[in-house]
C-alpha positions as CSV (number, residue, x, y, z in Angstrom):
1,X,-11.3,-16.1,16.1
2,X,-8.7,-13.1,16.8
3,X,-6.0,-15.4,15.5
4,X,-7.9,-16.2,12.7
5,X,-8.8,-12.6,11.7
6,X,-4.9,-11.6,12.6
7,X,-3.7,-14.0,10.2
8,X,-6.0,-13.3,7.2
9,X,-4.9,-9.2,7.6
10,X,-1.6,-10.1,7.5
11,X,-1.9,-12.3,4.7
12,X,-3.7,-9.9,3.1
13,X,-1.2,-6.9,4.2
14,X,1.7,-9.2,2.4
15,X,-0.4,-10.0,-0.8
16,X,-1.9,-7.0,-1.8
17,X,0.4,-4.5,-0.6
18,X,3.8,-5.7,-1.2
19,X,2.8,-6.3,-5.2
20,X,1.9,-3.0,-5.5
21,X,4.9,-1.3,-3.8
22,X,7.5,-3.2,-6.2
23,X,4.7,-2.3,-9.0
24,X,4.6,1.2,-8.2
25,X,8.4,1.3,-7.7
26,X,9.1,-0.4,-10.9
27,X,6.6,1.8,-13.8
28,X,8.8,5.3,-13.4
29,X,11.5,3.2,-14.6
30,X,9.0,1.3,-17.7
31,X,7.0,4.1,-18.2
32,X,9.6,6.3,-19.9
33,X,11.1,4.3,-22.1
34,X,10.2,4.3,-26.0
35,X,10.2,0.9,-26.7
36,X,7.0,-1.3,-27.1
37,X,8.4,-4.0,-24.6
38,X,8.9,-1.7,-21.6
39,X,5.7,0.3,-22.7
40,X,3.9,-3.2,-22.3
41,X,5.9,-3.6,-18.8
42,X,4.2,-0.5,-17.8
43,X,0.5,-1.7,-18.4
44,X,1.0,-4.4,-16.4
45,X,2.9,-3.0,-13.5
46,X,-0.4,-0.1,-13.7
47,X,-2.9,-3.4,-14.1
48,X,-1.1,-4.7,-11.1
49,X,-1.5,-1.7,-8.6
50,X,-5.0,-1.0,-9.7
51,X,-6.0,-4.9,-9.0
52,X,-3.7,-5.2,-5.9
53,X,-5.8,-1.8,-4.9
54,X,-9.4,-3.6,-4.6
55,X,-8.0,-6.4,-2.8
56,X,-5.9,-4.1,-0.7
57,X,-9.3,-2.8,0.7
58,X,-9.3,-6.5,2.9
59,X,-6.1,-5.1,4.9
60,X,-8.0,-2.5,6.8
61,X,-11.5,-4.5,6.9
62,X,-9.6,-7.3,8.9
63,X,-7.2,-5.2,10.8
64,X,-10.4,-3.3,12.3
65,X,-12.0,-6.4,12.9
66,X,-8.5,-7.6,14.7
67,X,-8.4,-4.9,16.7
68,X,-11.7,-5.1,17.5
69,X,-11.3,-8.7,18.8
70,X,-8.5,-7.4,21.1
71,X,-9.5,-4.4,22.6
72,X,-7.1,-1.7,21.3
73,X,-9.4,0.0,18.6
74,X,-8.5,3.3,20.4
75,X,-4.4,2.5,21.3
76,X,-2.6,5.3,20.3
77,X,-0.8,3.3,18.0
78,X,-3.7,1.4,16.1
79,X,-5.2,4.8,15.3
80,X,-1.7,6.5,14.1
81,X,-1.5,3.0,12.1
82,X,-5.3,3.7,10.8
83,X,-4.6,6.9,9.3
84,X,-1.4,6.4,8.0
85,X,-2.9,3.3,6.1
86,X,-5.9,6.2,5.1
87,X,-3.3,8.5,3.8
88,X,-1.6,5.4,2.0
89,X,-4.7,5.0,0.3
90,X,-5.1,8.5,-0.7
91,X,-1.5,8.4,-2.2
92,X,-2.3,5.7,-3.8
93,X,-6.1,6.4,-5.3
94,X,-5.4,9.8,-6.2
95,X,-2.1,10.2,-7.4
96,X,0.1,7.5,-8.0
97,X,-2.7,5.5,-10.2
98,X,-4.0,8.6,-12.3
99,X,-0.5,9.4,-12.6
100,X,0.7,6.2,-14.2
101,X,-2.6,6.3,-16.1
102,X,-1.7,9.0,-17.6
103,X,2.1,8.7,-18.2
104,X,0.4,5.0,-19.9
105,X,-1.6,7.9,-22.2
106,X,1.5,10.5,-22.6
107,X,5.2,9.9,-21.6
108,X,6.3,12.5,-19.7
109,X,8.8,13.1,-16.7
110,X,7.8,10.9,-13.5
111,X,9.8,12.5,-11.0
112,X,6.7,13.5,-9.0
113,X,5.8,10.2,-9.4
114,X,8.8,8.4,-8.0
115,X,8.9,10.5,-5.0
116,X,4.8,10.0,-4.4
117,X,5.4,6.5,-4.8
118,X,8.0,6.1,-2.4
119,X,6.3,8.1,0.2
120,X,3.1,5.6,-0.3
121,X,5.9,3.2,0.6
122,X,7.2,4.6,3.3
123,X,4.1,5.3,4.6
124,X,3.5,1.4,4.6
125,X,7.1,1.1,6.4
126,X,6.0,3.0,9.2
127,X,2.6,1.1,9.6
128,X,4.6,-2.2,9.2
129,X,6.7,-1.1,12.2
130,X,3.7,0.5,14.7
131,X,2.2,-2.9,14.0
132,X,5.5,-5.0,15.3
133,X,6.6,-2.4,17.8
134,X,2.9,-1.4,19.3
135,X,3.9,1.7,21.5
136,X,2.0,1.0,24.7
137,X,1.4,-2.7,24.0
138,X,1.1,-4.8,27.2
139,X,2.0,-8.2,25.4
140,X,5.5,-7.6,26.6
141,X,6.8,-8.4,22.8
């Protein structure tokens, strides 16, 4: 069952995050041009992190229910990978979608926006990497 549950967050981890960190990266760049084309580009990149969002709300579900199957629900490193993936989400929900929702509604600068997004990225980075490194792990990996 563990390997199971590993493999389905993981899956999950690559399909629904990774779509919305080249979406998010890519709609500063869309968003402020004037043309209709790139204006479209920037719907869907915003459509895409919204959707990706929902679906991103498997990664945690199965990751808890990993770490549950192996005993290290409270490893120092599963809980700093918990709430790192909590503030993710908070980047995310509050101010990199109602940002592009409202540069969608009225072009305006997106620096704020570029630099949010990339710390929602690197944010992810650093979760990517507790999960591979696991401080404290006894697997020997």
């Amino acid at each position: 069952m563990t390997k199971l549950l590993l493999s389905i967050h993981v899956i999950a981890a690559i399909l629904a995050v990774g779509p919305i960190a080249v979406a998010a990266s890519m709609f500063p760049r869309f968003a402020t041009q004037a043309d209709e084309r790139s204006a479209a580009i920037a719907r869907v990149l915003h459509r895409t992190c919204r959707g990706y969002a929902v679906f991103g709300v498997a990664v945690p579900v199965f990751g808890v229910a990993t770490g549950a199957q192996l005993g290290v629900l409270t490893d120092a490193w599963l809980l700093a990978s918990i709430a790192l993936t909590a503030i993710a989400a908070a980047v995310l929900a509050l101010v990199v979608l109602p940002a592009q929702r409202r540069l969608l509604d009225r072009p305006s600068t997106v620096t704020r926006l570029a630099m949010t997004t990339g710390i929602f990225n690197v944010l992810w980075a650093v979760v990517v990497v507790l999960m591979i490194v696991r401080p404290g792990s006894t697997t020997g990996a």
